[in-house]
N, C-alpha and C positions, 0 to 999 in steps of 0.2 A: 311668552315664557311658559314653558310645561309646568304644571302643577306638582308639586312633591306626594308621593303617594305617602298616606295616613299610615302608621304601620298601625296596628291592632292587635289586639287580644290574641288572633289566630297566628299572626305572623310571629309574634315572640313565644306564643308555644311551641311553633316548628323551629324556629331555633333555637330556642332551649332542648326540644328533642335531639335535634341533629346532633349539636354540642357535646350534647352527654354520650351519643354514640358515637362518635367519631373519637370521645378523644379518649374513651370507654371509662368516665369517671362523670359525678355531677358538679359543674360547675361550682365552685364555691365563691368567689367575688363577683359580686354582680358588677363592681367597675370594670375588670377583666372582659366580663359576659358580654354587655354593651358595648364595649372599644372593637372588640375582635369581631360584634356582627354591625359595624358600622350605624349606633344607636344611641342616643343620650340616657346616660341615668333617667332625664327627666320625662321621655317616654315610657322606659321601663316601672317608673313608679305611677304613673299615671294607670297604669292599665294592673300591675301587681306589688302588694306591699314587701313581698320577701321572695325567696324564692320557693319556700314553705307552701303561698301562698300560690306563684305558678301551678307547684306539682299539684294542689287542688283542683285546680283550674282547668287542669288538662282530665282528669277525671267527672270534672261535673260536666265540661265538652263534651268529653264519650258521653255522657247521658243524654245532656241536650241533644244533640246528634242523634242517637238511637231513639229518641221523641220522636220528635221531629221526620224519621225517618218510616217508624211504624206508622204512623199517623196520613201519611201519604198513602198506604197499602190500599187497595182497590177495595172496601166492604171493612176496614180495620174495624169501625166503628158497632157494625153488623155482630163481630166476633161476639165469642162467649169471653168471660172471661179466663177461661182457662186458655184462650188461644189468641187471646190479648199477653196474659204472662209468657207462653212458650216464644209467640212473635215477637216480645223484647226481649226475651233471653239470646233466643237464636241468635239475633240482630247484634247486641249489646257485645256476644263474641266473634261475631265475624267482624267486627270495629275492633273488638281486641285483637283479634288474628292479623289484622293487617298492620297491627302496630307491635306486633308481639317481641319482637328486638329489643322494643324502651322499655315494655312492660314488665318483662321478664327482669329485666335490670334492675329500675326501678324500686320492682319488688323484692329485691333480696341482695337491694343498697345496705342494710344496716344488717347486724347480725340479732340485732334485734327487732325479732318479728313486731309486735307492737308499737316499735319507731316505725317501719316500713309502711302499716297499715292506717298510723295518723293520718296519712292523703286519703283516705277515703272517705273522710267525714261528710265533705259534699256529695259524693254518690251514695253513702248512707241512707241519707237528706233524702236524696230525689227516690230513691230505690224504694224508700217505706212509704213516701207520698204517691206513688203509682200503686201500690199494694193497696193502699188503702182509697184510695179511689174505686178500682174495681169493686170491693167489698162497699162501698157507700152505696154504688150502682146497683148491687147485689140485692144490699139489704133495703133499699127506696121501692125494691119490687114486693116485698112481704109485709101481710099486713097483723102477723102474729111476734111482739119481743122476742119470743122463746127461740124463734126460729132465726132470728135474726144471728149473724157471724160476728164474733168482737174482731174489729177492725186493730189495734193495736196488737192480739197479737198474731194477726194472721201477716200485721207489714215485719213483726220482728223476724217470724217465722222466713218470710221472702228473704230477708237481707242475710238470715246465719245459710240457706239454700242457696244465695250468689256466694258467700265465704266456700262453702261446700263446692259449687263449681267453679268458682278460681283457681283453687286449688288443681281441681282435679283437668281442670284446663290448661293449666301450668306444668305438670305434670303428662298431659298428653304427649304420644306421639306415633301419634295413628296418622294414617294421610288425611290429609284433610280436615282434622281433626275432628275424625267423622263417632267418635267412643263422645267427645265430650259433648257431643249432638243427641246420642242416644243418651246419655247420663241426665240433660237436661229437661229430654222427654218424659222419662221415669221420675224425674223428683217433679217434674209439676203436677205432673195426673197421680201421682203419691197425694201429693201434695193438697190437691185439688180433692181427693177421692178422700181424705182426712176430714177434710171440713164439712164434705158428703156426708159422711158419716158410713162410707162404704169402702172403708181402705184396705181388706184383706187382700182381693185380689194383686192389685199396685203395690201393696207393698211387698209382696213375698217376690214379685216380679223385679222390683228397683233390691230388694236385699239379695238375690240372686245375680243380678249384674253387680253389684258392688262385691262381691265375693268372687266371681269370675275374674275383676280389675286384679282384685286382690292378689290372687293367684296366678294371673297370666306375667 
């Protein structure tokens, strides 16, 4: 007798995706949800408590995933960190890009922005513990306090700079969305060139692309 495949975590995120685009609304009964993708309540609760909880889930995925995925890079470890943050930025939107149909949805399910943005608690989560990781790494190489980088807020700082390119990712529509490529560029070496303590060049450069957006 063949064995019954396990469903998972990943399988009921792809059908909660699917779901929500095909029927171009979000699911609101999870009895409904499970009957129509052939699955018991008591699978779906086993792996998520609501469906609250899915739409997290599928977010802190994109993270793992883009972990997971820099971390395989040939030398990632090598990197600076400025090229540790741009190589999960990049990353982090070409996951968004491939999924960009649900995302876009998703995100401008509710008419209220701040209901919309509750699912990102968990990438919050991961987004300021990779920020501050780097900077731990940073700051373990100096052997003066003064010189040392405050870690909290250089992760808040990370996480309002992904708000900043969602946005302007969401907004893109360039081929390939090769503007929200260069935006990403300019605010990390901004970014990066701030905590240097040598930001004028970068920034007059990322304020002149953002004013060019503006106007084009």
């Amino acid at each position: 007798m063949a064995k019954t495949k396990k469903i998972t975590q990943a399988d009921i995120i792809g059908m909660y995706m699917e779901t929500t685009l095909e029927t171009e609304k979000a699911p609101s009964s999870i009895y409904k949800f499970c009957k129509e993708n052939n699955i018991t309540e008591e699978v779906f609760y086993n792996n998520f408590g609501s469906f609250d909880s899915l739409k997290k889930g599928i977010w802190k995925r994109f993270h793992d995933e883009t972990i997971k995925l820099i971390h395989k890079a040939d030398g990632f470890e090598s990197y600076s960190n400025r090229e540790k943050l741009l190589t999960y930025f990049f990353s982090f939107f070409e996951m968004l890009s491939l999924n960009r149909s649900y995302v876009l949805f998703i995100l401008k399910e509710h008419q209220n922005v701040l209901k919309n943005l509750e699912q990102l608690k968990p990438l919050r989560t991961g987004i300021k513990d990779f920020a501050k990781g780097l900077i731990q790494e940073n700051n373990e190489k100096k052997t003066l306090k003064i010189l040392k980088q405050p870690e909290h807020l250089f992760s808040e700082a990370t996480w309002a700079q992904f708000l900043f390119l969602l946005k302007f990712w969401m907004d893109d529509s360039s081929a390939g969305f090769e503007k929200t490529d260069a935006a990403i560029e300019k605010s990390v070496n901004t970014a990066f060139d701030l905590f240097d303590n040598t930001p004028l060049d970068s920034l007059i450069d990322f304020g002149k692309f953002l004013w060019k957006e503006q106007m084009s």
